[in-house]
DRENPA-3360 file (N, C-alpha, C; in nm, 2 decimals, always signed):
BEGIN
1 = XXXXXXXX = -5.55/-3.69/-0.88/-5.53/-3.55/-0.86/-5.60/-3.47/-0.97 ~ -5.68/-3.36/-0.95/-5.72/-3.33/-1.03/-5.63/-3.20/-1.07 ~ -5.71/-3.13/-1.20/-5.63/-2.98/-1.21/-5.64/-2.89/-1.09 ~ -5.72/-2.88/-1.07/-5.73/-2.78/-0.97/-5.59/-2.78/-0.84 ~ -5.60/-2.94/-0.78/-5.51/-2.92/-0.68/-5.36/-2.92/-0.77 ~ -5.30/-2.99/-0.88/-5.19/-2.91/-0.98/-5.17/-2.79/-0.96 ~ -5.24/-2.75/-0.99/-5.23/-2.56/-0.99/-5.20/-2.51/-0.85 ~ -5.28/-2.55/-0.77/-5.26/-2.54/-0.63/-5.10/-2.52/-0.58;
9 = XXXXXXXX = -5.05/-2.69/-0.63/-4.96/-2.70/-0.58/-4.85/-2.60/-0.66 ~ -4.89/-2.57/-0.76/-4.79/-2.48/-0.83/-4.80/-2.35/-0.81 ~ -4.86/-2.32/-0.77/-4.89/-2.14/-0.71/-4.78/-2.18/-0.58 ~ -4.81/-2.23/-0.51/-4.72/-2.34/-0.39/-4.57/-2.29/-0.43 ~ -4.55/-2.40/-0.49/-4.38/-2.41/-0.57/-4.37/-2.29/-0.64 ~ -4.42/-2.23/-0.72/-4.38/-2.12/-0.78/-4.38/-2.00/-0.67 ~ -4.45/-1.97/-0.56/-4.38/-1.86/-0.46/-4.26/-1.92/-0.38 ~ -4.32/-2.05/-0.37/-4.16/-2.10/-0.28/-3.99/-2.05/-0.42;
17 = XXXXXXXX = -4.05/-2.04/-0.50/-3.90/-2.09/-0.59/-3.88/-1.92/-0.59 ~ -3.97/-1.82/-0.62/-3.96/-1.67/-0.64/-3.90/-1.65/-0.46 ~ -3.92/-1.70/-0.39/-3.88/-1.62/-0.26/-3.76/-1.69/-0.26 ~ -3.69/-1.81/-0.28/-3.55/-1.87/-0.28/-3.49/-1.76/-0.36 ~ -3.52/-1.75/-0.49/-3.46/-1.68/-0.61/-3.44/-1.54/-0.53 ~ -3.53/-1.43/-0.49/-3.53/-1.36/-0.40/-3.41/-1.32/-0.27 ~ -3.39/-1.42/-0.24/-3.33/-1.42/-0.08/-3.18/-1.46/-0.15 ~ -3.14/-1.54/-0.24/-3.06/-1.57/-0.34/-3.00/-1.45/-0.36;
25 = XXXXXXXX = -3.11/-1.39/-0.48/-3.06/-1.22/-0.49/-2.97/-1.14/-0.41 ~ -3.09/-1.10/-0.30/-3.04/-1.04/-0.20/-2.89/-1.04/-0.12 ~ -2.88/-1.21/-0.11/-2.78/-1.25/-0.06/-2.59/-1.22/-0.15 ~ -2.61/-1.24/-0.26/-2.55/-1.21/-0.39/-2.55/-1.03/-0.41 ~ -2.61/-1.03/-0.37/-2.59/-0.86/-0.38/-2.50/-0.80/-0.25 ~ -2.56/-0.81/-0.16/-2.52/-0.82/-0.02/-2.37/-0.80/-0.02 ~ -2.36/-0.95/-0.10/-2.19/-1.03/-0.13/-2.08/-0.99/-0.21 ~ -2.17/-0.89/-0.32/-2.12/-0.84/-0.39/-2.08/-0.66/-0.36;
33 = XXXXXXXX = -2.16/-0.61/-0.28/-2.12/-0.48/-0.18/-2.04/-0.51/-0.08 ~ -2.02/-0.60/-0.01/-1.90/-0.60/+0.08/-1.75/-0.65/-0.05 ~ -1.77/-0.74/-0.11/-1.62/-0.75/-0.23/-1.58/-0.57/-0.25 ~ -1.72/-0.51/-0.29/-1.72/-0.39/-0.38/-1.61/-0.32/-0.29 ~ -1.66/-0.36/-0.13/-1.64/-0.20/+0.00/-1.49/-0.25/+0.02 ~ -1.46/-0.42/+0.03/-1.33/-0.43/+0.01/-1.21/-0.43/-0.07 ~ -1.29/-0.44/-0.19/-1.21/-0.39/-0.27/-1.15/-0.20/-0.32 ~ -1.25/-0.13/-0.26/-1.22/+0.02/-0.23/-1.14/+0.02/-0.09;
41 = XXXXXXXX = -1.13/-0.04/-0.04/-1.08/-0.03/+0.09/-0.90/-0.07/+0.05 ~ -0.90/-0.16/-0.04/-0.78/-0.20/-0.10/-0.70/-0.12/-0.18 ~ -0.78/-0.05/-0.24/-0.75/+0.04/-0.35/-0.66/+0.11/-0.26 ~ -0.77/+0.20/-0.20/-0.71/+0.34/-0.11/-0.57/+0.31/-0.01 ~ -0.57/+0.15/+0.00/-0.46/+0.12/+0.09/-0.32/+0.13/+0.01 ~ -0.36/+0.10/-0.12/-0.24/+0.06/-0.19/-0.16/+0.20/-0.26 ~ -0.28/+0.34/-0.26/-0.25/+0.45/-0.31/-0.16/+0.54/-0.16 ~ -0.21/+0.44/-0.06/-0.12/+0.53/+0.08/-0.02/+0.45/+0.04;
49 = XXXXXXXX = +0.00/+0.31/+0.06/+0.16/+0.29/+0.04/+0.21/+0.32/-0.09 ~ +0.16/+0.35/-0.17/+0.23/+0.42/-0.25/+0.30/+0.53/-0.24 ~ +0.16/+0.61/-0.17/+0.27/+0.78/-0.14/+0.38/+0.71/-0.05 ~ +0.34/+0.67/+0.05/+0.44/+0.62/+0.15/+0.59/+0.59/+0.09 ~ +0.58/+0.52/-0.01/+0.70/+0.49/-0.11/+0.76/+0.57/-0.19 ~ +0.69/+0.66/-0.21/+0.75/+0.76/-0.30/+0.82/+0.87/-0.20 ~ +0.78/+0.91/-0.10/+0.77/+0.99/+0.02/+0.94/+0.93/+0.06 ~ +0.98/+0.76/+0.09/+1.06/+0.73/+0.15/+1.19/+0.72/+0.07;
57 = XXXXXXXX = +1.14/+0.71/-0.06/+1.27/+0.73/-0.24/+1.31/+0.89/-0.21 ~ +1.21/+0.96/-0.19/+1.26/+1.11/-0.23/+1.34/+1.16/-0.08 ~ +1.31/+1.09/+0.05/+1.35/+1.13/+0.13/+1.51/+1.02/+0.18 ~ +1.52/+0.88/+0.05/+1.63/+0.82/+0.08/+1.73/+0.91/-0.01 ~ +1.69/+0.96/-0.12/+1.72/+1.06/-0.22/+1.83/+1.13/-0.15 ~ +1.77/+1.27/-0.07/+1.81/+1.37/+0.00/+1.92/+1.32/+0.12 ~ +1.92/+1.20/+0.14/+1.97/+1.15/+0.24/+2.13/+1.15/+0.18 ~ +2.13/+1.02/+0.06/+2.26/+1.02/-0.05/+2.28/+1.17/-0.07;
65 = XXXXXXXX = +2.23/+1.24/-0.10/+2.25/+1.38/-0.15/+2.35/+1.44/-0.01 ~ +2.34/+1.44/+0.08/+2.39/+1.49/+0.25/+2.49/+1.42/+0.31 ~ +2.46/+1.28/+0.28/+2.59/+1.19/+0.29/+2.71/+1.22/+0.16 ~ +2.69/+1.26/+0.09/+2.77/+1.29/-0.05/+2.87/+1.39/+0.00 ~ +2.78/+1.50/+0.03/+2.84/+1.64/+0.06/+2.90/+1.61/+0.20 ~ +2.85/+1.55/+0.33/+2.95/+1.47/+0.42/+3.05/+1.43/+0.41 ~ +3.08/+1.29/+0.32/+3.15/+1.27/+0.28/+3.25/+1.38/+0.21 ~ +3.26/+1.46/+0.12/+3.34/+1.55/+0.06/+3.39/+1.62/+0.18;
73 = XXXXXXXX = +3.31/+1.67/+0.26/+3.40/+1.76/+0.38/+3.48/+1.67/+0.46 ~ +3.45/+1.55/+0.50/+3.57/+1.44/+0.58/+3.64/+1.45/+0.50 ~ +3.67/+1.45/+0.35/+3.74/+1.41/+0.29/+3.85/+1.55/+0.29 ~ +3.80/+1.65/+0.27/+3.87/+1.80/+0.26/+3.94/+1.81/+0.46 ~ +3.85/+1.75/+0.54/+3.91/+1.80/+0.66/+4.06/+1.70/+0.72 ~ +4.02/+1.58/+0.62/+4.13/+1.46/+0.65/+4.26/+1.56/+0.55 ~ +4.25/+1.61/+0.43/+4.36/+1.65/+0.36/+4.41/+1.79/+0.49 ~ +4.30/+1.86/+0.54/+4.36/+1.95/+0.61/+4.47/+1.89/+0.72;
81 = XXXXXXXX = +4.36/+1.80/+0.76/+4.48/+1.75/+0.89/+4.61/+1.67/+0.93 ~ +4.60/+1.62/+0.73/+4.75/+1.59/+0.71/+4.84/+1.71/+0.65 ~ +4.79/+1.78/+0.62/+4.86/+1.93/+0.60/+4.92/+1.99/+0.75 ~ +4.83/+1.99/+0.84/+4.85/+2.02/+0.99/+4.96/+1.98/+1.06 ~ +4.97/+1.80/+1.06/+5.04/+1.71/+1.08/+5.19/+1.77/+1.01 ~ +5.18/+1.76/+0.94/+5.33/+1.78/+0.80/+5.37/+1.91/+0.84 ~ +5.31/+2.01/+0.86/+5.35/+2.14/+0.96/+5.38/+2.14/+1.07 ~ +5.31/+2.06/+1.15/+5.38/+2.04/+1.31/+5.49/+1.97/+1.28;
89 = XXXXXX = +5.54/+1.88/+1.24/+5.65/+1.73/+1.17/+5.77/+1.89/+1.19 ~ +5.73/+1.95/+1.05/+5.85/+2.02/+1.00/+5.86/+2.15/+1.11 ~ +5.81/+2.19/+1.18/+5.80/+2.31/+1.31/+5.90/+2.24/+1.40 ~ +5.85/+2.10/+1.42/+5.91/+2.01/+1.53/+6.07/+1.94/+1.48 ~ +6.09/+1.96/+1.40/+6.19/+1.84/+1.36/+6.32/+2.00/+1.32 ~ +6.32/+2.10/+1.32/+6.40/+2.24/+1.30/+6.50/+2.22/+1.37;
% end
């Protein structure tokens, strides 16, 4: 072999190895914008369940807060209606 066809073949191998490296790249980049798009896609999902969470505390919040005040009026209408009772008793029993 002489120099000439060496070289030859190296101009050869050296575009073959630039267009691997190339398409390599591309591929890797490619790979690395869809990670990128799913990982923005991740993000944004985790900031809706978040509001979603906060949304469902403040609205379990208000809920105890209703049930509280519920509660107190059963409680006030149960004392009335043993007052009621103890009135009809003593009306009835004269």
């Amino acid at each position: 072999m002489s120099i000439s066809d060496i070289t030859s073949h190296a101009d050869l191998v050296g575009a073959v190895l630039l267009g691997v490296v190339l398409v390599y790249q591309r591929f890797k980049t490619g790979a690395g914008n869809v990670w990128r798009e799913e990982a923005e896609a991740q993000i944004a999902r985790s900031k809706r369940l978040s509001d979603d969470l906060n949304r469902l505390i403040e609205e379990v919040r208000s809920l105890r807060d209703e049930n509280a005040g519920l509660r107190a009026e059963v409680a006030e209408l149960r004392r009335e209606n043993r007052e009621l009772r103890d009135h009809i008793d003593r009306l009835l029993t004269r």
